[in-house]
C-alpha positions in Angstrom: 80.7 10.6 -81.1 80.4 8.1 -84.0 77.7 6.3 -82.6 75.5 9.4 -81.7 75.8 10.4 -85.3 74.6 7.4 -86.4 71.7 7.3 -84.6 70.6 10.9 -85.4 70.7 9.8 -88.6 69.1 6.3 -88.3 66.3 8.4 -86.7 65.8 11.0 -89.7 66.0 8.2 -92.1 63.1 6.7 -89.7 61.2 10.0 -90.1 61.7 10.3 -93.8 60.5 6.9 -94.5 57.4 7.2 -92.6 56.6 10.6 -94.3 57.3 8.7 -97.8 54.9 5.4 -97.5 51.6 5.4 -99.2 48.5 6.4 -97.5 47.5 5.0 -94.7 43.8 4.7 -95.2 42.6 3.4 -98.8 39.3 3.8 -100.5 38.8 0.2 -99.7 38.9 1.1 -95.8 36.1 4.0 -96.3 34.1 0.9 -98.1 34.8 -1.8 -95.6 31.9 -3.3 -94.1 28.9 -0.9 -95.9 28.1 -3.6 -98.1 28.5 -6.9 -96.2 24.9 -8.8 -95.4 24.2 -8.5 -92.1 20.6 -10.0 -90.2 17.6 -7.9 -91.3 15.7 -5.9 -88.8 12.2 -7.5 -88.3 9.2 -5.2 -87.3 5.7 -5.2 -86.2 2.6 -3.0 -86.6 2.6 0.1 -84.4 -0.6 0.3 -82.2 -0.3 4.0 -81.3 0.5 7.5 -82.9 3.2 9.9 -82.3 5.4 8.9 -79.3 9.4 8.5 -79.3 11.3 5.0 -78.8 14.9 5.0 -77.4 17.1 1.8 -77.7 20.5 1.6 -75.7 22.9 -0.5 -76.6 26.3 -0.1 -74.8 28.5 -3.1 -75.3 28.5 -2.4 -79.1 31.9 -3.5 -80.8 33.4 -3.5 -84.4 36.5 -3.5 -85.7 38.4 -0.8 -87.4 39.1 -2.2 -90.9 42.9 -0.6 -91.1 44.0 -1.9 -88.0 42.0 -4.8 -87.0 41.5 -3.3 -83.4 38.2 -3.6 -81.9 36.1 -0.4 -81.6 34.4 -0.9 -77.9 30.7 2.0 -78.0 27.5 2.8 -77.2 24.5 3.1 -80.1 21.5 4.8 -79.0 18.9 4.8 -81.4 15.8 7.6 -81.5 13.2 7.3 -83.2 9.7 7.7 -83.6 7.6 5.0 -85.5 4.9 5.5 -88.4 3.5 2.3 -88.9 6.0 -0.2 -87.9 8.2 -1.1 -84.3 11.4 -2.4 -84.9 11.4 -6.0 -83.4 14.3 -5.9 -79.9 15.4 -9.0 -80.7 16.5 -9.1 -84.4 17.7 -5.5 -83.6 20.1 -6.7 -81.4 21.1 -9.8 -83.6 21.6 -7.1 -86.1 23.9 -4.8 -83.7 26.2 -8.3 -82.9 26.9 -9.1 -86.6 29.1 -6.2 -86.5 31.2 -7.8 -83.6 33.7 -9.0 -86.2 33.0 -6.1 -89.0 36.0 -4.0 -90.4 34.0 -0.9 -90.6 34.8 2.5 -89.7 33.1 4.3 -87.0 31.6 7.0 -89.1 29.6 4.3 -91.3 28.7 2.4 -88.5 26.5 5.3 -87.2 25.4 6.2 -91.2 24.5 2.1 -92.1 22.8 1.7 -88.5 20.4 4.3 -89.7 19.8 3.9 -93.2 19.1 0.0 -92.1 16.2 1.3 -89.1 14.8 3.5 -91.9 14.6 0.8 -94.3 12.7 -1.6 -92.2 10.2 0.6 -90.3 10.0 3.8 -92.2 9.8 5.4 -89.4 8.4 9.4 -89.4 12.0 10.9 -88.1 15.1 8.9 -86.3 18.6 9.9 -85.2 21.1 6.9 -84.4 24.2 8.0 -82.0 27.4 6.1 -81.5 29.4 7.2 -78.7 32.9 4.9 -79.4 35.2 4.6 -76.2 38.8 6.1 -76.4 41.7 4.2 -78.7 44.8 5.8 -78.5 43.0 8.8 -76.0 40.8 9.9 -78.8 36.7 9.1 -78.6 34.5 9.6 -81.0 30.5 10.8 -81.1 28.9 10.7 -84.3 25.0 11.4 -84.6 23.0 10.9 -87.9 19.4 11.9 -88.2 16.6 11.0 -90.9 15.5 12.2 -92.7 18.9 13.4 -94.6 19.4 17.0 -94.9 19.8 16.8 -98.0 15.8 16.0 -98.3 16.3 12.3 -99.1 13.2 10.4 -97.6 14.2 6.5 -98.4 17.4 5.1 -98.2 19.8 4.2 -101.3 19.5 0.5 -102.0 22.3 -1.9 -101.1 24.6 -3.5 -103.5 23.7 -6.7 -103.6 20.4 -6.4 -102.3 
């Protein structure tokens, strides 16, 4: 009888504990990784007006800057150029410098588009990441330019 009161309370001393530790998530995790350097996107001059482009790129990974865990998704980028093609290759050099990136999911999609904007000024693009499931949640966050909010260029990066 002893023994099962002592674990009952070993267990609510367990659940108190983990309801009394600091936040998980810091406002150094919701910064991770939107400032770091990464490749730039190289372009060249668009020969033709008004059609769409749609990259796939579904072995994206990153790493989720709390944890450490690698994040495992697709990125689709859509987008239709003005007067500049983003350059496949540097694109993709650009998607792999993430490979090793704390960054949350969220600001992956956000930075991925603000960068494509900011190299080819494109007339309109939407970037997609469709992130696999972790712990049976998956995630699909879409961001589209221009911003809502009316903003037609990018905020400049720190450092930059």
């Amino acid at each position: 009888m002893m023994r099962g009161r002592a674990v009952a309370r070993d267990a609510a001393l367990l659940i108190q504990w983990r309801m009394a530790k600091k936040p998980s998530y810091t406002p150094e995790h919701a910064r991770s990784g939107l400032n770091m350097r990464l490749p730039p996107i190289e372009t060249w001059p668009n020969q033709f007006p008004a059609y769409e482009i749609a990259i796939d790129s579904p072995e994206f990974t990153s790493v989720c800057p709390k944890t450490g865990l690698p994040d495992f998704g697709t990125i689709t980028l859509r987008y239709m150029p003005d007067g500049r093609c983003l350059e496949l290759k540097s694109y993709k050099e650009y998607l792999l410098a993430y490979r090793d990136l704390g960054i949350f999911q969220e600001n992956v999609v956000n930075r991925v588009l603000e960068d494509v904007v900011r190299a080819a000024r494109p007339a309109w693009a939407v970037v997609r990441g469709e992130f696999r499931p972790r712990g049976g949640i998956g995630t699909v966050v879409e961001a589209r330019w221009p911003r809502p909010d009316g903003r037609v260029r990018p905020p400049k990066r720190e450092g930059k």
